[in-house]
Each structure stands twice: as C-alpha cells, then as structure tokens.
C-alpha positions in Angstrom: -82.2 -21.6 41.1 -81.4 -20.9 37.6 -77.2 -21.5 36.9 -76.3 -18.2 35.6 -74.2 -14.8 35.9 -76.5 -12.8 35.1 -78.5 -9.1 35.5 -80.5 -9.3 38.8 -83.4 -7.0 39.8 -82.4 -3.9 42.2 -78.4 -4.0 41.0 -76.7 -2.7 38.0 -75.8 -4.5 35.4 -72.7 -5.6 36.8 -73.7 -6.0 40.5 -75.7 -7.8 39.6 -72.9 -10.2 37.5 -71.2 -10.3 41.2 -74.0 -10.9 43.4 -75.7 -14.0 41.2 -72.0 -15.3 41.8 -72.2 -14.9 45.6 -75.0 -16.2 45.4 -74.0 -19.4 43.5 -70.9 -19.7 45.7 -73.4 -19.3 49.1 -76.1 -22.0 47.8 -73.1 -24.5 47.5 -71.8 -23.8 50.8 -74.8 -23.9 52.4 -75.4 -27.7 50.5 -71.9 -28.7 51.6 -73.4 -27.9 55.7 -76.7 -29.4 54.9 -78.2 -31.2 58.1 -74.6 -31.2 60.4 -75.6 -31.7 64.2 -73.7 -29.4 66.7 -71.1 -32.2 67.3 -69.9 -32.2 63.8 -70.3 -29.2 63.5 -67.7 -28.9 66.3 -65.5 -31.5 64.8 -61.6 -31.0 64.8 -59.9 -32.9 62.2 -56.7 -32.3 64.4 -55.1 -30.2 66.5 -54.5 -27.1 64.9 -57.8 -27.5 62.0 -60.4 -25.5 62.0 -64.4 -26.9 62.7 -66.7 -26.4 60.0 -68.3 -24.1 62.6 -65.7 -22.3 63.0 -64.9 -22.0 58.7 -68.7 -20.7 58.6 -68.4 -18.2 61.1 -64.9 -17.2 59.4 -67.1 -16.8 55.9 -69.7 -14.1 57.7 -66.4 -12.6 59.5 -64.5 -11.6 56.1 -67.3 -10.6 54.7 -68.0 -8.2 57.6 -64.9 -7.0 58.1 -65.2 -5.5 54.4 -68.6 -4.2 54.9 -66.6 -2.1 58.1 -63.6 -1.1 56.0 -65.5 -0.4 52.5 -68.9 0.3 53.5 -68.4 1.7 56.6 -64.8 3.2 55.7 -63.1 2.5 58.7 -61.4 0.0 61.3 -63.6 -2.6 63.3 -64.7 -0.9 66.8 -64.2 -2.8 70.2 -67.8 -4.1 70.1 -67.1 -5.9 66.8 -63.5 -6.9 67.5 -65.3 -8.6 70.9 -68.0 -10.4 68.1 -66.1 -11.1 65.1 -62.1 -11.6 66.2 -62.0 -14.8 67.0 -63.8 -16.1 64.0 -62.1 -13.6 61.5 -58.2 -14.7 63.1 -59.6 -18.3 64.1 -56.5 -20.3 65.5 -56.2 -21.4 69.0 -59.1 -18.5 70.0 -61.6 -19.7 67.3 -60.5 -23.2 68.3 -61.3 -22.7 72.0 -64.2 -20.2 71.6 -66.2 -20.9 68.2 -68.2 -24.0 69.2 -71.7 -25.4 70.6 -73.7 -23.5 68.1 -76.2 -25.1 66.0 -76.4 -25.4 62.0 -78.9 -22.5 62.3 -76.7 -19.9 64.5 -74.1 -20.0 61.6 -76.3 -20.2 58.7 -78.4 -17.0 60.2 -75.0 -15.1 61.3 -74.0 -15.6 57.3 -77.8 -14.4 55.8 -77.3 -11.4 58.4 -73.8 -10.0 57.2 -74.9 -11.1 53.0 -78.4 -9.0 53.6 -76.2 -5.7 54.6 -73.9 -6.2 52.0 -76.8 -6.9 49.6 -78.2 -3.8 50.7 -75.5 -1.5 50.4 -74.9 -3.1 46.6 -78.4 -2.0 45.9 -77.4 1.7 46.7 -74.2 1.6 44.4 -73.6 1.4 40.8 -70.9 0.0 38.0 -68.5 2.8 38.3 -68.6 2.0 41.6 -67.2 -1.7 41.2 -64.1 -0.5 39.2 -62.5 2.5 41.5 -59.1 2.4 42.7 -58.4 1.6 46.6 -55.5 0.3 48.1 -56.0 -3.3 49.5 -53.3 -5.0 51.8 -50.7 -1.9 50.7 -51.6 -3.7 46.8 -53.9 -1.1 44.6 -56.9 -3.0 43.5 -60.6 -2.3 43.3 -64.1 -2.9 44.8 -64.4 -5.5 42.4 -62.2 -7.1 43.1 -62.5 -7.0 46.4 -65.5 -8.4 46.6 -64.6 -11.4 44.1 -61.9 -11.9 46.6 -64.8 -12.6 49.7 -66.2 -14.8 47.5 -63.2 -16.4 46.6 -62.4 -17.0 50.1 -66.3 -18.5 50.8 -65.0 -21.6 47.7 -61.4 -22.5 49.8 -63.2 -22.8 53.0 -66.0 -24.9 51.7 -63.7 -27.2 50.1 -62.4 -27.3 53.6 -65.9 -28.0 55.0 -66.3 -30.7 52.3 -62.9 -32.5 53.1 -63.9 -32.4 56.9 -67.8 -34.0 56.0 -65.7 -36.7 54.4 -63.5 -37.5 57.5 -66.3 -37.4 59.5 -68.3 -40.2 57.5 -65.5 -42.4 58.0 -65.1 -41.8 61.7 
C-alpha cells in the first residue's frame, strides 16, 4: 500500500482524495485488531467502556447510517434500527448485546457497509462532494460529511489501541 492521497481509478479526482484516506484510516484500524480472539475482543475495560467489538461494530454502524440518510435520503427503517441500534447508540445495549463475535464477523460487517459506500462514490462526481445539506441542524456538506466518518473511524481506534494495551498487561 502506497502512503498517499491521491487520484484513484473509478472516482473523480477528488473522491478519489477521500476514499485513499478511508482507506488509509481502515488499513490502520484494521492493524490495530490484528489477530484479537473473541474474548478480547469482548473485553470491558470497565463498566461503562465500550469492547473493541463493540467500537468496530460502531465504525460500520456510522458509516451506515450515512449511507441511509445521504445515499438513501431517508431515516433508518425498523429492520435496520433492529441490526444497527445497538452498535450505532452502544451504551448499556451495545454493552449487553454486541459480544461473542469473532475478529472476522466485524471485520466483514465493516468491508460490507465500505463496499456500498464505495459503490455509490463511484456513481458520483466533485460537484457532488461540495453541495450544501444540513447536518445535525449545522449546514455543512458531503465532504465533509464523509471526512467526519472517517474522522470518527481515528477516535475509536485510538480507543481500540488503549484497550490492546490494558489487555497486554492484564
């Protein structure tokens, strides 16, 4: 893997700037996981943490949620509120229900959501990236947006990386 923003085959010029970031930021999360069994996996650092299950679940849930808003252009339906709540909200709910699955349930739920969102990139273009939408009642636009999943993919996997730690000294 090459370290570089750059122009990517099948996206625009600037999709392209985006999705070689995701990308980045995806390789690095997926290191951070590398070779966790289901019990640390599982791990609760305390009470009221999060697992790392749990944070990678939470990564494929944001990301989903903004494929259903922007992509889809509406609310998440009772069939996806059922799949993705807990892990989107986590708290006591992800706590209590996000846990037993292997290394390879989380990593596949994350390829699944990135491979729709890479697909619906492919269809868009620049202009695209820069349009005006409201965002939590702030205006903003796809791009950033997007930057913001992202974004939110580098805090929890420095909370993935803190919990590795912990459990190496346990």
């Amino acid at each position: 893997m090459d370290f570089k923003i750059t122009e990517l085959q099948g996206f625009t010029h600037q999709i392209g700037h985006l999705v070689s970031q995701m990308d980045y930021v995806r390789k690095t999360t997926l290191d951070a996981v590398k070779g966790l069994t289901t019990e640390e996996l599982d791990f609760l650092p305390s009470e009221d943490s999060n697992s790392i299950g749990a944070l990678l679940l939470h990564i494929a849930a944001i990301e989903k949620g903004f494929q259903i808003e922007i992509f889809d252009g509406r609310t998440p339906n009772q069939q996806e509120l059922a799949e993705w709540g807990d892990p989107y909200s986590l708290g006591d709910k992800g706590r209590k229900n996000i846990k037993g699955n292997s290394l390879d349930f989380y990593i596949t739920k994350l390829a699944e959501v990135r491979q729709r969102t890479l697909q619906e990139f492919a269809k868009l273009d620049d202009r695209w990236l820069y349009e005006n939408r409201l965002w939590d009642n702030h205006q903003s636009n796809h791009y950033f947006i997007w930057f913001h999943v992202f974004e939110d993919e580098i805090n929890h996997r420095g909370q993935i990386r803190l919990i590795r730690k912990m459990l190496s000294v346990r």
